[in-house]
N, C-alpha and C positions, 0 to 999 in steps of 0.2 A: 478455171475450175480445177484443174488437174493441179497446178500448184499450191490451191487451198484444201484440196481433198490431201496430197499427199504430207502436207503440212501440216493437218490436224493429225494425220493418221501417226506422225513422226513424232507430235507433241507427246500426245497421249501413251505414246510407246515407251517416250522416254520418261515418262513420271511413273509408270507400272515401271519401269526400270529401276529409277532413285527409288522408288519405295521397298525394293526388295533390293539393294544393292551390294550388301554384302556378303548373301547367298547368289549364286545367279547357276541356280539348277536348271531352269527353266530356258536359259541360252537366248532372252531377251535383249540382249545386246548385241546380238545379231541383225535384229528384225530391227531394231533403231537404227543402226546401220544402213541399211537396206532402205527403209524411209527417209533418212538423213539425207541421203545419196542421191533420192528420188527427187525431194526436194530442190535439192542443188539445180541439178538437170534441169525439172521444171521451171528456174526462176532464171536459169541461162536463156532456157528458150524465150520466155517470159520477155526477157531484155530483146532478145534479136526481134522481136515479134512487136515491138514497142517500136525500134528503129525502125524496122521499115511502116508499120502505120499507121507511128505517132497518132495522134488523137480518136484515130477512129479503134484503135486498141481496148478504150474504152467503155465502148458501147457493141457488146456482141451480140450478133442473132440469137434469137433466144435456142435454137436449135444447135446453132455453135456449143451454146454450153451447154446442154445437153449431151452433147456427143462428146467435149472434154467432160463433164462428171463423170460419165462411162469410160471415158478413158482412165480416169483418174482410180475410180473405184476399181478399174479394172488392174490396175497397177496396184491397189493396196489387198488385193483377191490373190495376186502371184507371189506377192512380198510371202503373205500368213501362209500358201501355200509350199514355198521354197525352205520357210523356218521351220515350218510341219517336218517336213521331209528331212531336215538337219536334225533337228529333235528326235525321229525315230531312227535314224541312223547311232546318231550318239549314244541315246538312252538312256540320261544323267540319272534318273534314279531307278534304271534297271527293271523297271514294269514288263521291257517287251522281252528280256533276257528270263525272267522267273516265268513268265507264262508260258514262251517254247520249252525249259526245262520242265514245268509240270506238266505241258502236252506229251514230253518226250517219256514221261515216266508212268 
């Protein structure tokens, strides 16, 4: 579940990407990164986790996936929150820069 949670999350990231592609205010390409990367991870583990126990790999406690959906969700909760935080550092269109100056004045 954690490599289908963070695979959908990467998919859908990157199609709001392609469709704004030529602007990229918004530093979306970050956050695909960020899922891309998640992804990857997930489907290494995915593999090791296969090798050692080949076929029963495929039939999880249903509590198992439960605890990776959470995991997973929980990995696409720190993604949006780390691009957050890139976002207002940067500030691409200056929102948080004109509100301290009109606070300032």
């Amino acid at each position: 579940m954690t490599l289908l949670t963070s695979a959908v999350a990467a998919i859908v990231c990157t199609i709001i990407w392609y469709k704004n592609a030529p602007k990229n205010d918004m530093k979306i390409g970050i956050l695909c990164w960020m899922y891309w990367g998640a992804t990857i991870m997930w489907f290494v583990d995915a593999i090791f986790e296969y090798a050692e126990l080949k076929a029963e790999y495929f039939s999880p406690a249903p509590a198992d996936m439960l605890n990776d959906f959470f995991l997973g969700l929980s990995v696409v909760v720190f993604g949006l929150i780390i691009w957050l935080v890139i976002l207002l550092i940067k500030d691409p269109k200056g929102v948080i820069k004109s509100a301290l100056s009109k606070k300032a004045n």
